[in-house]
C-alpha positions in Angstrom: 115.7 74.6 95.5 116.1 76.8 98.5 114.1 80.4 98.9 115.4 83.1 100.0 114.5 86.6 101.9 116.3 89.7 103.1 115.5 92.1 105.1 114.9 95.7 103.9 113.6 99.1 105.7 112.0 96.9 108.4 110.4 94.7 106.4 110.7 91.2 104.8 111.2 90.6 101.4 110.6 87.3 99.2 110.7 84.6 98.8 113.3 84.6 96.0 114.5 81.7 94.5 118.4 80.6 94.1 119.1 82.3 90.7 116.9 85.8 91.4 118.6 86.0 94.8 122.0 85.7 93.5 120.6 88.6 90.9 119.8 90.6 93.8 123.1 90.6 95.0 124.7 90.8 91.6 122.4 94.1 91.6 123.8 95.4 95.1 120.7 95.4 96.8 121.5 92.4 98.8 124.7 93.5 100.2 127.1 91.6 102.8 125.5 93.3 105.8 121.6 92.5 104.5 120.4 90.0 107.1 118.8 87.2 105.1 117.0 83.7 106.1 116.4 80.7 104.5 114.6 77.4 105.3 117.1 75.4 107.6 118.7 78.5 109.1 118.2 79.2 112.7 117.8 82.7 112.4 118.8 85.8 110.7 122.4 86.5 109.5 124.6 88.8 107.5 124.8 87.4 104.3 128.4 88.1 104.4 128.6 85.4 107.4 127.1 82.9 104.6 129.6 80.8 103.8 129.3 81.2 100.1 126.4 82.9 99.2 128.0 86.4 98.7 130.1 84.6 95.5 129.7 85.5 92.0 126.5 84.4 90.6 126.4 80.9 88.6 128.4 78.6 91.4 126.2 75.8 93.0 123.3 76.4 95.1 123.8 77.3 98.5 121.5 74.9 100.7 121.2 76.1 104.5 121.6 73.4 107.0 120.3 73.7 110.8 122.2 76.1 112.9 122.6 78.6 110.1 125.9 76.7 108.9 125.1 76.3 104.7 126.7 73.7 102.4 126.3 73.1 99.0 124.3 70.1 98.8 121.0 68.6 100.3 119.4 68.8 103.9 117.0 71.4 105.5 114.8 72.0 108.4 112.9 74.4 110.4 115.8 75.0 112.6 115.6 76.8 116.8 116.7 79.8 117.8 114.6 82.9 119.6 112.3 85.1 117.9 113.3 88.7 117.5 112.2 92.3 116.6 112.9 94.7 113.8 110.3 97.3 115.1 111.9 101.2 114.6 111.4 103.1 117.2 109.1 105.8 116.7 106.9 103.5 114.8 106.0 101.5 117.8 105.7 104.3 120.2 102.9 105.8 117.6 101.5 102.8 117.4 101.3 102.3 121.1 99.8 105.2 121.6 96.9 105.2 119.1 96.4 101.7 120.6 95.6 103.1 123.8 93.3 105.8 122.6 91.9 103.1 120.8 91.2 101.0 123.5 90.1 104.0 125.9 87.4 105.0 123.3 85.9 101.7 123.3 84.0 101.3 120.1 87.3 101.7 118.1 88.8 99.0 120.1 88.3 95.8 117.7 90.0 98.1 114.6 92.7 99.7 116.7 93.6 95.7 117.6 94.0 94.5 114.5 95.7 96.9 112.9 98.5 96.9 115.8 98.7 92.8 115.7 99.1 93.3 112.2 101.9 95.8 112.1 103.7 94.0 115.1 103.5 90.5 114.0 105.0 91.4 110.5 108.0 93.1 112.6 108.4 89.3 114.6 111.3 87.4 112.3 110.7 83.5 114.0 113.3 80.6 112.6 111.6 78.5 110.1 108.6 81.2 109.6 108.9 83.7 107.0 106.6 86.6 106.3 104.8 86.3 110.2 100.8 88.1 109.7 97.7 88.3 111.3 94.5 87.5 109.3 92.4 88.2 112.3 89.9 90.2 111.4 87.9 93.7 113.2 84.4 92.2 113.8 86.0 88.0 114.6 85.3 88.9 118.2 84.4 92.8 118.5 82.4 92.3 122.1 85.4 90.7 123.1 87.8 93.6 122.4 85.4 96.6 123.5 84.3 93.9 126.7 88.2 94.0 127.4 88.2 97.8 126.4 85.1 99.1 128.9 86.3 97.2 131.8 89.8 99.0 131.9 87.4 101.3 133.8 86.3 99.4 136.3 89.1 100.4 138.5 87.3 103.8 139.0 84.5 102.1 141.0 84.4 102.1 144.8 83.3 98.8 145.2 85.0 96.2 146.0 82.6 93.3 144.6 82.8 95.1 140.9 86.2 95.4 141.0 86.4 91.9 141.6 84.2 90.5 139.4 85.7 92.8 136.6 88.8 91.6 137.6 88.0 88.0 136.7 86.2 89.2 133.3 89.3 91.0 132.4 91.2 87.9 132.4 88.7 85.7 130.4 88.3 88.2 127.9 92.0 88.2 127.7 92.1 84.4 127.4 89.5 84.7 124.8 91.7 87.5 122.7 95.0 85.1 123.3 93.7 82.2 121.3 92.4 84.6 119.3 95.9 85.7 118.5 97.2 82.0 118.3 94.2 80.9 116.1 95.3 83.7 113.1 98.9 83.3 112.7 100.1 83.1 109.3 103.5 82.7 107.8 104.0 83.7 103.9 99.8 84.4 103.7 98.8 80.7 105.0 97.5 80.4 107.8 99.5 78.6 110.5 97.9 75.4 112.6 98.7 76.5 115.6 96.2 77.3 118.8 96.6 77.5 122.4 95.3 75.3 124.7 95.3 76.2 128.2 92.1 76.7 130.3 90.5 79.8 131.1 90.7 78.4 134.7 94.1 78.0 134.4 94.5 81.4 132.8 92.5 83.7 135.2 94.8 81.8 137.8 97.9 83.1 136.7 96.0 86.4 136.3 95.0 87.0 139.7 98.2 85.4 140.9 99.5 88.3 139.5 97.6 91.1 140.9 98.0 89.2 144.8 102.0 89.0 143.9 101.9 93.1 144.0 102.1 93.0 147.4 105.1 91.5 147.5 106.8 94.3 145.5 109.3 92.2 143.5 107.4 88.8 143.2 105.0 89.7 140.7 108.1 89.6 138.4 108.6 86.0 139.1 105.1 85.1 138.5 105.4 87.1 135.1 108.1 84.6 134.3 106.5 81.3 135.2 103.0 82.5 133.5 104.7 82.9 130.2 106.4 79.2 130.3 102.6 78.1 131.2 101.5 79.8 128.2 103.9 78.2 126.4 103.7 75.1 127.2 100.3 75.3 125.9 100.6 76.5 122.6 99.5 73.6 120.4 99.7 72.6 116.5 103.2 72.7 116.0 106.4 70.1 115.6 108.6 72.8 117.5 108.1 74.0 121.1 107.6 77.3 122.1 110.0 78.3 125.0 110.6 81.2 127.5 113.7 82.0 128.9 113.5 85.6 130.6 113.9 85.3 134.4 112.2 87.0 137.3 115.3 88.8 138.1 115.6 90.1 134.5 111.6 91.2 134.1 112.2 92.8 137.2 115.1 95.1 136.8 114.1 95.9 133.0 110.9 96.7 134.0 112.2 99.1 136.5 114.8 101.0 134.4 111.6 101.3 131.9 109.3 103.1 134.4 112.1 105.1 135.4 113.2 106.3 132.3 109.9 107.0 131.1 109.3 109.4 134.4 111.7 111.6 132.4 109.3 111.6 129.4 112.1 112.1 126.7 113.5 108.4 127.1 110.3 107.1 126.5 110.5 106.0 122.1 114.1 104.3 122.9 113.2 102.4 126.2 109.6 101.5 125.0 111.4 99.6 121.6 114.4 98.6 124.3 112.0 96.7 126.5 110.5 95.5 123.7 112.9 93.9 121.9 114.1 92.3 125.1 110.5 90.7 126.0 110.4 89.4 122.6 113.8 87.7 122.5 113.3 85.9 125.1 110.8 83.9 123.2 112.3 81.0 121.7 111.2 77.7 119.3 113.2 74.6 119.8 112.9 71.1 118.5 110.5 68.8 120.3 112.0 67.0 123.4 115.3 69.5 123.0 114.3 71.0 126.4 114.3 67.5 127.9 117.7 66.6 126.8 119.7 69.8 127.9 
């Protein structure tokens, strides 16, 4: 029997079986423009574009195939499609901001981590996982966090040799806080088997790539682009692959338009959920080998 869940004031809801779903919208408070998902679907839809679903209650159970197409029968799976956002937009620009006090103070760093992870993996709706959390916890890897925290001031020293060896630091913590992230994934409360594999070598390349790539003006856009398919391709544990499909050229001029509309300080709530929202779309999960065959 398939399980069902809407979306409601940002949040999901469920998992509601066939006959309390159809209750819900008996009730009205699953109505035809309530995005809902089900195992099988590729992503979110109306339930109005449902074929089905938005009948009177008591007709045969709807089962969702891949692709979000549903028929009344058997079949199922965890479906592709990219992830996206439901983040409001005042909610992420306080967030954001009490992040980066957080992280500027330091010792509050660890707390001020988790509790934004939390809040923006819940706002992530990914095909095929329901619910998204963080179970990391404060104190998992505190000197980590406040490691990552004190050397965002490194930049203030004259030398040259610190800057560089900070500069390197930076990017292992980073790595460390990254399979952090991976390693405490859940969907529905359990937690998901997923890590990521690629080598702080590896990492702290990309990292510095980066930085060098500066110099060119534009390119660091392009290295942005080609870092995240890295990452991807090294995120471990799970049947589907994890995919980016932003481009240089589109980092670029989206990051542009966002630090020029934030010059003019008003902008700043709808461009800083705008960009977001983007950067997030562009990650995508897709069946094994699917990448091979297009």
């Amino acid at each position: 029997m398939a399980s069902w869940f809407y979306a409601s004031e940002g949040k999901q809801q469920g998992p509601y079986q066939e006959a309390q779903f159809r209750e819900l919208i008996a009730q009205g408070v699953v109505r035809a423009d309530t995005l809902v998902w089900s195992e099988g679907m590729a992503g979110w839809q109306k339930a109005a574009e449902i074929p089905g679903l938005m009948a009177s209650a008591g007709g045969p159970p709807v089962v969702p195939q891949m692709g979000g197409v549903t028929t009344r029968g058997s079949g199922g799976g965890g479906g592709s499609g990219p992830l996206s956002t439901d983040v409001s937009v005042f909610g992420l620009l306080g967030r954001s901001i009490v992040f980066v006090i957080g992280m500027l103070l330091v010792i509050p760093a660890p707390w001020v981590a988790c509790w934004f992870y939390q809040w923006m993996s819940s706002h992530i709706q990914v095909p095929g996982r329901p619910n998204l959390g963080f179970a990391g916890q404060p104190m998992d890897i505190w000197y980590v966090l406040m490691g990552t925290a004190l050397l965002s001031y490194a930049g203030a020293s004259g030398s040259s040799l610190v800057q560089l060896v900070a500069t390197v630091l930076q990017a292992f913590l980073n790595w460390m806080v990254i399979r952090w992230i991976a390693a405490n994934l859940t969907s529905n409360g359990e937690r998901l088997p997923i890590s990521f594999k690629g080598s702080a070598i590896g990492y702290i390349g990309w990292y510095v790539l980066m930085l060098i790539s500066a110099i060119t003006i534009i390119g660091w856009a392009w290295v942005i682009a080609f870092w995240m398919r890295w990452m991807c391709s090294n995120i471990d544990g799970t049947r589907r692959e994890v995919t980016f499909n932003g481009s240089g050229l589109q980092i670029l001029w989206r990051t542009l338009v966002f630090v020029i509309a934030c010059s003019f300080i008003i902008p700043i709530p709808w461009v800083l959920r705008w960009y977001t929202n983007w950067y997030v779309s562009q990650f995508a999960v897709v069946e094994r080998g699917a990448m091979a065959q297009a």
